[in-house]
Phi, psi and omega in degrees: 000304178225136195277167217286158170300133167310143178339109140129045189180137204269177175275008183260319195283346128289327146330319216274328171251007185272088206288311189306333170318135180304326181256013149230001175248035164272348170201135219264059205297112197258339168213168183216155175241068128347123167210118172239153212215085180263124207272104180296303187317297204268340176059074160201155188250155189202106180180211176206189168220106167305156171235116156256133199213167180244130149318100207263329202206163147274166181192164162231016191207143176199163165245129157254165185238147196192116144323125209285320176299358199240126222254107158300106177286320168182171176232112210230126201201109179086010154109348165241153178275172163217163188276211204141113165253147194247146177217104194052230187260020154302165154210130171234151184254141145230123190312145149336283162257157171301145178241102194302138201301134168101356187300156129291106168223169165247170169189153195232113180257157212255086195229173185219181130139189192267108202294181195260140191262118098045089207266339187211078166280154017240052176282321179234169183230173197140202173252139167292093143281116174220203191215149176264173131068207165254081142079006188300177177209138206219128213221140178203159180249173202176114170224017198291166175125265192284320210086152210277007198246048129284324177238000172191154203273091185226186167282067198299165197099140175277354184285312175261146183222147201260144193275013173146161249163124169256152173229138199223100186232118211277091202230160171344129195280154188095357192246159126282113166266134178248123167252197173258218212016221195248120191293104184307287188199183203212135206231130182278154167223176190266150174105346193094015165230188202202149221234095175231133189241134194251141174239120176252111181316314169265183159285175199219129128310164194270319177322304152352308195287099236215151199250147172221135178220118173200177151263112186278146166253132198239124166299107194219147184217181175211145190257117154294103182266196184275346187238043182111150173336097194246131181302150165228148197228117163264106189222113216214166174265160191324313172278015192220014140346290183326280178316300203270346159263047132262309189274347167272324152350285149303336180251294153023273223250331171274016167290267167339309190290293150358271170329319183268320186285342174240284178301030170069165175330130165321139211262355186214061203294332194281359168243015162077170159259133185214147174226137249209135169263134184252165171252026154250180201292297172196189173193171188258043182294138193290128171074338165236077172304140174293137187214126150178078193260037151093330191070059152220186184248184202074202142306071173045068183067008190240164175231102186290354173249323176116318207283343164132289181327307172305001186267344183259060152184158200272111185316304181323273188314254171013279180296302203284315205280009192249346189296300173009314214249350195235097194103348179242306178291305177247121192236106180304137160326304218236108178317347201285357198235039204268348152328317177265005139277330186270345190277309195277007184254349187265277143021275212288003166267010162276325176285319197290306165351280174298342171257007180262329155242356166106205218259353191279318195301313186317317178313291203296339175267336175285309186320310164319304156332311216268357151318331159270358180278143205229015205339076186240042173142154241257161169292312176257146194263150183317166205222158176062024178240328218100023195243160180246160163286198201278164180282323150357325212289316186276272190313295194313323171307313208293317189312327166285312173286348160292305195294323196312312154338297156322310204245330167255336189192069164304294161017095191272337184272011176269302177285325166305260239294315171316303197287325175283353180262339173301313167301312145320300177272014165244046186276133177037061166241185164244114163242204178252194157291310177325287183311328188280307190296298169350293197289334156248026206249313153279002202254329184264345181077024183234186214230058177323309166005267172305324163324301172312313185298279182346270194316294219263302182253014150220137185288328154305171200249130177280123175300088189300118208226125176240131170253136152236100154281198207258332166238168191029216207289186169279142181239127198234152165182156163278149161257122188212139177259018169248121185289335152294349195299139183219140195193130173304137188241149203239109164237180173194172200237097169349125181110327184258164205259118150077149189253135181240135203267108192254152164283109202227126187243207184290349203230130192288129162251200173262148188253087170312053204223107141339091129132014160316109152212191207303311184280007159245346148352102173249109192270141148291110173234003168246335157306306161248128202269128179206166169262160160231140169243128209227132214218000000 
């Protein structure tokens, strides 16, 4: 079925992550129907999922993923069952006859059982079961990661994204289920429960897809965006009514603006914004976000860079809702490349910085940043288990896309368009690093590569080592573990005007700065998060 794990990782951990496998890139998942029925009292899930998909190959054999404590009851294709064997958290099915490269066809799988609950979401995954009020009762799901075929039965991989999604979820009357996209109709049923059904316009990653159940108080607001009236929706608990139109009120819409004037429109104007009160800290579930800082601003009140700046805005609404444009619109193939969600999204609360208090404050948070960098290890993570890179992916990340700025494309109407073309052209796609770096190797018209390489795939720091011998010039070079890296290093001689940018690769050169020497030496070390050595 699948060739052996790469060294130090099982064959459960290549099922789970080997997007390339022959029995999951044989087909193209073009839409999914969820329809589930959740038992609060019993913490148990009950439902099915259709799968419609396009045949990439012929093939008679294919894999969906189901968590293993969770009961495939059958798998029904054409109105029969088929048969299907499961291996670890696989199901593999086999078609009757072949499905010839280009068919359309479905199957539907019937599956049940008590889904795994979520012990510190949204760090870890499952379903939230908690309580509200007196004793109400408030249940959400949270899976980037372990994956979404923890609680439903999908084509677990960022590589395929279904072109759009009904989500249908059946809960205890007196309750709300919030999903993503846009609420069809809401349907009573027999027995005491109601039937709400959501429809999602765009594609969706499956992590993305999210169940919120409470009794929600509900909200309505409208954004003027770049592509027009974009609806906005708050479904908050009864009691912080109050609370979340004040604090979505203030963050919300100076968010939007921010976010869309340097990455462009918001990517899901037909399926609205919505920010969903969760009983974990939040997530970028797509068009319904997860919120749940307490309604305060910072990090549930910290300022996670120190500097002071991260106490005037709500972190959640920020962070989680700038994912929209970086992990939810550009979505990576492989988790091992989850940088180019994190990094630019970490990235766009130094941009929100900057247009609410301007580019020094903006400095001063990335520079802030780097109080969480821990360089223990490469950013992208082994490829084709499921393994994510160093947690490094966020400050370090954001502190890397400064230096690309900084060092490459000062230009601030230059670098807005870069970042909004980053978005045109990857709109609602899935990619790689390759494609991401490629796209700025063209866009600046340099060769970034090794910058990225440096940053991404190693855990040092590249190191700036200034020599002064005893005869002739100061002698300069990187110390680097990508053997081409090259980069400007911007000095100066304490006291003069202005930082001068030498172009400097692995190999010492003369440092050309009148009147230089060790103790007046000055390194730009904010501009570029870098080491220095000075001999």
């Amino acid at each position: 079925m699948q060739g052996a794990a790469p060294a130090g990782f099982s064959r459960a951990d290549s099922l789970r992550g080997n997007y390339n496998a022959p029995l999951r890139s044989c087909y193209d998942i073009n839409y999914y129907h969820l329809d589930v029925r959740l038992d609060v009292a019993g913490r148990a899930i009950q439902g099915s999922n259709e799968f419609r998909f396009t045949a990439t190959r012929d093939f008679t054999q294919l894999q969906f993923d189901l968590f293993a404590n969770l009961a495939v009851e059958k798998v029904e294709y054409k109105g029969e069952p088929l048969p299907f064997t499961r291996e670890f958290n696989a199901v593999f099915v086999t078609f009757p006859a072949p499905i010839r490269q280009g068919q359309q066809a479905s199957f539907t799988v019937y599956y049940g059982g008590q889904p795994t609950v979520a012990k510190n979401a949204p760090w870890d995954g499952g379903l939230v079961f908690a309580e509200h009020g007196a004793g109400q009762p408030w249940v959400a799901t949270a899976c980037q990661g372990v994956g979404a075929s923890i609680w439903w039965p999908c084509k677990d991989q960022q590589a395929d994204e279904p072109d759009s999604m009904l989500i249908s979820v059946t809960v205890p009357r007196g309750l709300t289920n919030v999903s993503n996209g846009r609420l069809r109709r809401t349907t009573k049923l027999k027995g005491g429960a109601t039937r709400f059904d959501w429809f999602v316009s765009n594609p969706i990653n499956n992590y993305n897809v999210a169940l919120n159940v409470a009794n929600y108080a509900h909200f309505q607001d409208t954004y003027a965006g770049e592509k027009g009236p974009l609806t906005l929706d708050y479904w908050v608990l009864p009691e912080n009514l109050a609370k979340a139109k004040k604090q979505f009120g203030d963050n919300v819409k100076p968010m939007l603006k921010s976010m869309e004037y340097w990455f462009g429109p918001y990517p899901f104007y037909e399926d609205g914004y919505k920010l969903v009160e969760t009983p974990h800290l939040g997530m970028e579930h797509q068009s319904a976000v997860a919120y749940g800082n307490e309604y305060k601003n910072g990090y549930r009140g910290l300022d996670r860079s120190g500097t002071g700046w991260g106490l005037k805005w709500d972190f959640i609404i920020i962070h989680e809702s700038g994912h929209e444009w970086f992990g939810n619109n550009i979505t990576t193939k492989d988790i091992a490349d989850m940088w180019v969600h994190e990094a630019f999204t970490t990235y766009s609360e130094a941009l929100f910085v900057e247009s609410q208090f301007g580019k020094d404050a903006a400095r001063q948070y990335i520079h802030g940043q780097r109080r969480n960098i821990r360089n223990d290890g490469p950013i992208i993570g082994p490829y084709g288990v499921n393994e994510e890179g160093s947690s490094d992916m966020y400050d370090k990340g954001s502190n890397l896309l400064h230096l690309i700025r900084t060092s490459y494309v000062p230009d601030d109407a230059r670098w807005r368009e870069l970042l909004r073309g980053l978005g045109r052209t990857f709109y609602h796609q899935t990619v790689t690093t390759k494609q991401v770096i490629d796209y700025f190797n063209q866009q600046t018209g340099q060769n970034l590569t090794p910058v990225f390489d440096q940053y991404l795939r190693h855990a040092g720091l590249p190191v700036l080592e200034v020599r002064f011998p005893t005869t002739g010039p100061p002698l300069a070079r990187w110390i680097a573990a990508t053997p081409d890296f090259e980069l400007p290093a911007r000095l100066r001689v304490t006291g003069t005007a202005g930082f001068v940018a030498l172009p400097l690769t692995t190999t010492f050169e003369a440092v050309n700065l009148p009147g230089l020497t060790k103790e007046n030496l000055e390194v730009d070390t904010e501009s570029c998060y870098i080491g220095v050595l000075v001999e």
